[in-house]
KOLNUBA-893419 format. One record per residue (C-alpha): residue number from 1; x, y, z. Coordinates in Angstrom, 1 decimal, decimal comma. Example, Ala and Ser with C-alpha at 12.3 -4.5 7.8 and 13.67 -1.06 7.14 Angstrom:
<recs>
<rec n="1" xx="12,3" yy="-4,5" zz="7,8"/>
<rec n="2" xx="13,7" yy="-1,1" zz="7,1"/>
</recs>
This chain:
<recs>
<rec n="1" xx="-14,5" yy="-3,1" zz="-1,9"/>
<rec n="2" xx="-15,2" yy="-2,5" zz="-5,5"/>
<rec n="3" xx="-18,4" yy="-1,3" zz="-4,7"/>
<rec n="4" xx="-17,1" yy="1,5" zz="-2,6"/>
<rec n="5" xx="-14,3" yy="2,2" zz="-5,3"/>
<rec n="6" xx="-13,9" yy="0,5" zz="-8,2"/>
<rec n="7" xx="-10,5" yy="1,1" zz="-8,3"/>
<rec n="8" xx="-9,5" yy="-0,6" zz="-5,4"/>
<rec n="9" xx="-9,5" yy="-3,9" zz="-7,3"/>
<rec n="10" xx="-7,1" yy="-3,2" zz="-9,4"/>
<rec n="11" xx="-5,1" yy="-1,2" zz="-6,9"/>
<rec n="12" xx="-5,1" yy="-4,2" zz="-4,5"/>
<rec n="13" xx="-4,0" yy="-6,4" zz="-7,5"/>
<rec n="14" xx="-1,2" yy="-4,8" zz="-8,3"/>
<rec n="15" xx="0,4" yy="-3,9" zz="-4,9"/>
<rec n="16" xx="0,2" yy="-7,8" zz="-4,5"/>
<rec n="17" xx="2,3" yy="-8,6" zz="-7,3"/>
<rec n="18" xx="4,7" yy="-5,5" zz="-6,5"/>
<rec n="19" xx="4,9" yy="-6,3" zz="-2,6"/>
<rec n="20" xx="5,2" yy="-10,1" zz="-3,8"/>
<rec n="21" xx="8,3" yy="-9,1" zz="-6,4"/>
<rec n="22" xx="9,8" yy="-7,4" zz="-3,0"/>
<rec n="23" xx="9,4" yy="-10,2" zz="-0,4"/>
<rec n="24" xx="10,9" yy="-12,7" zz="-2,8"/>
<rec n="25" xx="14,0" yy="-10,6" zz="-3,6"/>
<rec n="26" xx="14,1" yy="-10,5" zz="0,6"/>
<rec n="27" xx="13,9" yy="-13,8" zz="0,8"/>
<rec n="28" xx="10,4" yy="-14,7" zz="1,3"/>
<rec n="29" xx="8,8" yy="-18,0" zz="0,6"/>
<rec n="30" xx="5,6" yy="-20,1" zz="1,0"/>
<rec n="31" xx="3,9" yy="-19,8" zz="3,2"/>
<rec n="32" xx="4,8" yy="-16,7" zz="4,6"/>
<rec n="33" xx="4,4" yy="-15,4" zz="0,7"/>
<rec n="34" xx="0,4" yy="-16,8" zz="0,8"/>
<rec n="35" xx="-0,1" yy="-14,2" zz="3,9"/>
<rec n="36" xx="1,6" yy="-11,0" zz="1,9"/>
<rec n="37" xx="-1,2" yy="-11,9" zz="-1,2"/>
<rec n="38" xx="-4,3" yy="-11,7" zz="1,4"/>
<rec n="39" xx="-3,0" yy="-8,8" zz="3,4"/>
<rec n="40" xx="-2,2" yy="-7,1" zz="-0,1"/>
<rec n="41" xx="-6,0" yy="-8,0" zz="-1,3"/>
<rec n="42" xx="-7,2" yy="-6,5" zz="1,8"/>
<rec n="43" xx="-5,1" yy="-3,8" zz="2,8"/>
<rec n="44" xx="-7,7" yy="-0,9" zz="2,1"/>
<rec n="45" xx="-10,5" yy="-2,9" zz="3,1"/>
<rec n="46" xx="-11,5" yy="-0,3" zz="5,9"/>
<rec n="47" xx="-12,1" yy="2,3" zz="3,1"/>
<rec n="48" xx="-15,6" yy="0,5" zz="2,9"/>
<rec n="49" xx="-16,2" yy="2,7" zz="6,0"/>
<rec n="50" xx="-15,3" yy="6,5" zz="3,9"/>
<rec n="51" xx="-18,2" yy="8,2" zz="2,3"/>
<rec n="52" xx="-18,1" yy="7,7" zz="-1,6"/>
<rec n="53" xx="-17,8" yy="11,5" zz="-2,0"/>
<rec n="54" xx="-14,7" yy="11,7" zz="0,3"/>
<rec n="55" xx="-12,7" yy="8,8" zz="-1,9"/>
<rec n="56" xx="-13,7" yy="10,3" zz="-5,2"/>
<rec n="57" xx="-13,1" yy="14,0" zz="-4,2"/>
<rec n="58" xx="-11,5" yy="16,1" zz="-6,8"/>
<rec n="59" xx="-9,6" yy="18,3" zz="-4,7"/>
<rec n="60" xx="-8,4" yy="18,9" zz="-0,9"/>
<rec n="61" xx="-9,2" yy="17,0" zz="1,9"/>
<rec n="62" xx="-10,7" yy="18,7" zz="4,6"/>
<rec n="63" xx="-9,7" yy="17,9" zz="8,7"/>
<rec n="64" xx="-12,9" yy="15,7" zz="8,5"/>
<rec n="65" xx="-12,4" yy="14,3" zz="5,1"/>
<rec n="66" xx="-8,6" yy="13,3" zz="6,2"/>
<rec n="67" xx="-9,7" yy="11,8" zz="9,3"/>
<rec n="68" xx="-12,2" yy="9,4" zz="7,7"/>
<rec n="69" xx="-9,3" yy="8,6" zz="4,8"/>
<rec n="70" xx="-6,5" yy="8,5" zz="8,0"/>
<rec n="71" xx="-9,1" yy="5,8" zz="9,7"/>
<rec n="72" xx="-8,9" yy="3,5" zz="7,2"/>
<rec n="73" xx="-6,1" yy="1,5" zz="8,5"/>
<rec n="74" xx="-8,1" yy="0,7" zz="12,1"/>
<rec n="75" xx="-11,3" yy="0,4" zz="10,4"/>
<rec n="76" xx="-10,0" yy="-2,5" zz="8,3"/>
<rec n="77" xx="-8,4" yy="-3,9" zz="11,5"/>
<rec n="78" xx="-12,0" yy="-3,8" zz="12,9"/>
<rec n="79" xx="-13,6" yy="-5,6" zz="10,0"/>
<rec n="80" xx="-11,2" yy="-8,3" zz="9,9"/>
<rec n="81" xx="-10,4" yy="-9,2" zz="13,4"/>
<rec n="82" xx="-12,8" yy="-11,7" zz="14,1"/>
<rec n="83" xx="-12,2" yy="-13,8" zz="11,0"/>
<rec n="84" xx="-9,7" yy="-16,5" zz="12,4"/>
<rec n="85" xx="-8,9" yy="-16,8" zz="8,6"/>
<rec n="86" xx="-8,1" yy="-13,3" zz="8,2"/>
<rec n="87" xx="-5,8" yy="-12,8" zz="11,0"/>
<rec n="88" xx="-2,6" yy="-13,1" zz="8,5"/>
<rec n="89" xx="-3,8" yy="-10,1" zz="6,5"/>
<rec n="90" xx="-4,0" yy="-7,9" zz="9,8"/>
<rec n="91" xx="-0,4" yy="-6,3" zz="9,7"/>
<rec n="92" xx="-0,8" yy="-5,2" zz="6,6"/>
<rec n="93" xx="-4,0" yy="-4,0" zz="7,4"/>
<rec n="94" xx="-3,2" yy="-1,8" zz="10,0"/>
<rec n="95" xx="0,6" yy="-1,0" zz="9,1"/>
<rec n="96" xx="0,7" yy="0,0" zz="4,9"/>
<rec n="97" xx="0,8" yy="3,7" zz="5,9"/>
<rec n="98" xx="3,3" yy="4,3" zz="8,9"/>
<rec n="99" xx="6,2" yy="6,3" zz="7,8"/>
<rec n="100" xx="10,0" yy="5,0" zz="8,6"/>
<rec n="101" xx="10,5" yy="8,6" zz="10,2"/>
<rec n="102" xx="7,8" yy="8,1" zz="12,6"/>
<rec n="103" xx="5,6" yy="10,5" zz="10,4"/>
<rec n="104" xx="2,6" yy="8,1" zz="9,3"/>
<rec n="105" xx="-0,2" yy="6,6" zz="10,8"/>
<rec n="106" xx="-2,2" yy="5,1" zz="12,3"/>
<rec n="107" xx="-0,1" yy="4,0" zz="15,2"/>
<rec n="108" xx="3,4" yy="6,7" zz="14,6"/>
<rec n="109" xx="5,6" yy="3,7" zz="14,6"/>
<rec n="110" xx="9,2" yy="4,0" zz="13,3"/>
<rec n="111" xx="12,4" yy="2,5" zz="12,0"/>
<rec n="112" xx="12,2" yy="-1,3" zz="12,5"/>
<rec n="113" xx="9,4" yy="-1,3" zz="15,0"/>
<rec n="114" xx="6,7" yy="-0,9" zz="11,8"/>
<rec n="115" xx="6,5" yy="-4,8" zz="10,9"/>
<rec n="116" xx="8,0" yy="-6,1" zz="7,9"/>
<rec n="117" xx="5,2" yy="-6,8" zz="6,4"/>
<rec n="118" xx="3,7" yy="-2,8" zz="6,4"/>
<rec n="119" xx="7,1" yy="-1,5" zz="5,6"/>
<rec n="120" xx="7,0" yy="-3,7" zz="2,0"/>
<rec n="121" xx="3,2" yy="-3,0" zz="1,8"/>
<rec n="122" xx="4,2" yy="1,1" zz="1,8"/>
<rec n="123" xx="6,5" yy="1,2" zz="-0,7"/>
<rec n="124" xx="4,4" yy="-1,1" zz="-3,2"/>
<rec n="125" xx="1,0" yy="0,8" zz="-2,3"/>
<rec n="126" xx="2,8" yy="4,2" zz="-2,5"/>
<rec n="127" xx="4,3" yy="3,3" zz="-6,2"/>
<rec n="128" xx="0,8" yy="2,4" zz="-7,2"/>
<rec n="129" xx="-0,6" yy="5,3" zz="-5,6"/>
<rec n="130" xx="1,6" yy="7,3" zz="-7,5"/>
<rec n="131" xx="1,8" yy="5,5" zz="-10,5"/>
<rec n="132" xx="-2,4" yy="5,4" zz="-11,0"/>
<rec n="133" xx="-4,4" yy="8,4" zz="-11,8"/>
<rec n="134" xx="-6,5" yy="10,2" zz="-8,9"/>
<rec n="135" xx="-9,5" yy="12,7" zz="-9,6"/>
<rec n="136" xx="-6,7" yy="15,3" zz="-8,0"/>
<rec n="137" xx="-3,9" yy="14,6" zz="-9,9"/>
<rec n="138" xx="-2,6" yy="12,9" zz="-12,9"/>
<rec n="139" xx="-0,5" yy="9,5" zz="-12,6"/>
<rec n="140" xx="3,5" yy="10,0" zz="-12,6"/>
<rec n="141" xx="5,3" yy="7,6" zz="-15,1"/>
<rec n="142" xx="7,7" yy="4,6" zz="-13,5"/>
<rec n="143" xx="10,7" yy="6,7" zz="-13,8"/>
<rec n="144" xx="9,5" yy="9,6" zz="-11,7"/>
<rec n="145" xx="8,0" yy="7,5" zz="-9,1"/>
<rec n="146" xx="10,9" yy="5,9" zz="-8,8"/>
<rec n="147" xx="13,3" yy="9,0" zz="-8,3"/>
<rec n="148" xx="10,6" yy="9,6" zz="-5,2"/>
<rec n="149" xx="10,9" yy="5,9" zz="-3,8"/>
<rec n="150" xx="14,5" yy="6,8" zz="-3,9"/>
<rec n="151" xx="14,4" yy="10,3" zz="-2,6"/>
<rec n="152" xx="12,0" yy="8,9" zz="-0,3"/>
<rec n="153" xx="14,3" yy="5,8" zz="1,3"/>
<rec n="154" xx="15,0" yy="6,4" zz="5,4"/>
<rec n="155" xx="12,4" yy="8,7" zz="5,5"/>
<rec n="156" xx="9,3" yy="7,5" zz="4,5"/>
<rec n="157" xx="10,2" yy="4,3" zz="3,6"/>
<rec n="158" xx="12,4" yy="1,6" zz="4,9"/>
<rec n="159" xx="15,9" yy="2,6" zz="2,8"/>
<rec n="160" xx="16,5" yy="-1,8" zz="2,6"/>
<rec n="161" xx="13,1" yy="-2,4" zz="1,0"/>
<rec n="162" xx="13,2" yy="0,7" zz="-0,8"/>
<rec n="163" xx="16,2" yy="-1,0" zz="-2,4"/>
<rec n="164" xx="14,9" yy="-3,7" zz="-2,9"/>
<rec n="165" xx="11,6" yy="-2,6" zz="-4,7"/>
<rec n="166" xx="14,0" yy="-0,4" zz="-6,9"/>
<rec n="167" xx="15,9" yy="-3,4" zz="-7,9"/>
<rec n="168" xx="12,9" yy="-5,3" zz="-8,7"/>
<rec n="169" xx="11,4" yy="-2,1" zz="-11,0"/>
<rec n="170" xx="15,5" yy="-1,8" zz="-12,8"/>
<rec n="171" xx="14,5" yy="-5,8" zz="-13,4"/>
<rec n="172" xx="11,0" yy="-5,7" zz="-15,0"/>
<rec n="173" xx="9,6" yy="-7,7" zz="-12,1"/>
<rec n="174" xx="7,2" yy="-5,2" zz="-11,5"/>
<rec n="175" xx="3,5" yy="-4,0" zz="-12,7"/>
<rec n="176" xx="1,9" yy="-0,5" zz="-13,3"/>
<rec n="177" xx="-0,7" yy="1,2" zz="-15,5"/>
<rec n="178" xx="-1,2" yy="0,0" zz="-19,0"/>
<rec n="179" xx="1,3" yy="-3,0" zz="-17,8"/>
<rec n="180" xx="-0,8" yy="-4,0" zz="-14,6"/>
<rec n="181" xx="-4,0" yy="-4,6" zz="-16,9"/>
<rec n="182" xx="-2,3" yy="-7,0" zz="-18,8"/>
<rec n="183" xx="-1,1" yy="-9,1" zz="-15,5"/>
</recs>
């Protein structure tokens, strides 16, 4: 993966600490908590499959360019599936970018029918997202990711696990930019 971006170390780093801080404020614990690290690791594992230029593109996404990027999800689900050892990781894989309202992808799923384990992967990926530096846009600080998380809860993200990820940022259990390079 880091040879396709090397970002997506890092990024997968730190949405495994952040998801992590979430599961255990829901009540998570071993083993269950071993599967979250490995899907978090391997979530964008399909963008292997997007053409270099498309990932590092400055600006807009064209229909073609936001097909391959919207693919992602299934193509990491495709690269995974026969590993017997990997089979854990698979809903987060294919789940980290469906929407609560229906509205994401790759399968449209909503509401409590998007497992668990993609509805705490989208809110810790999204923070990141948001929170990192893109060749299109600068990074937003904590805070004003944050006011989207909560602007964003019931909508695009599960309004309980919202919560709960807020809770864990107001407690310093989370990681981010400067902060994440330390961890």
């Amino acid at each position: 993966m880091d040879l396709c971006d090397p970002a997506l170390g890092a990024h997968a780093a730190r949405v495994a600490a952040n998801a992590e801080a979430v599961a255990v404020r829901l009540g998570w614990e071993e083993p269950r908590l071993g599967s979250l690290r490995l899907g978090a690791a391997l979530h964008d594992v399909g963008k292997v499959n997007v053409r270099r230029d498309v990932l590092a593109k400055p600006g807009p996404l064209d229909d073609d360019e936001l097909a391959q990027i919207r693919a992602h999800p299934v193509e990491g689900v495709w690269l995974l599936a026969g590993v017997p050892s990997l089979q854990p990781a698979l809903p987060y894989v294919l789940f980290h970018h469906e929407r609560w309202d229906g509205g994401g992808y790759p399968t449209r799923r909503a509401g409590s029918s998007i497992p668990l384990e993609g509805r705490i992967l989208a809110v810790a990926d999204a923070f990141d997202a948001m929170t990192s530096g893109r060749p299109y846009r600068p990074a937003l600080s904590a805070p004003e990711a944050a006011d989207e998380i909560r602007h964003c809860a019931g909508t695009q993200f599960d309004p309980d696990v919202a919560g709960a990820f807020l809770d864990a940022l107001d407690a310093d259990e989370l990681v981010w930019g400067a902060a994440a390079a330390a961890a």
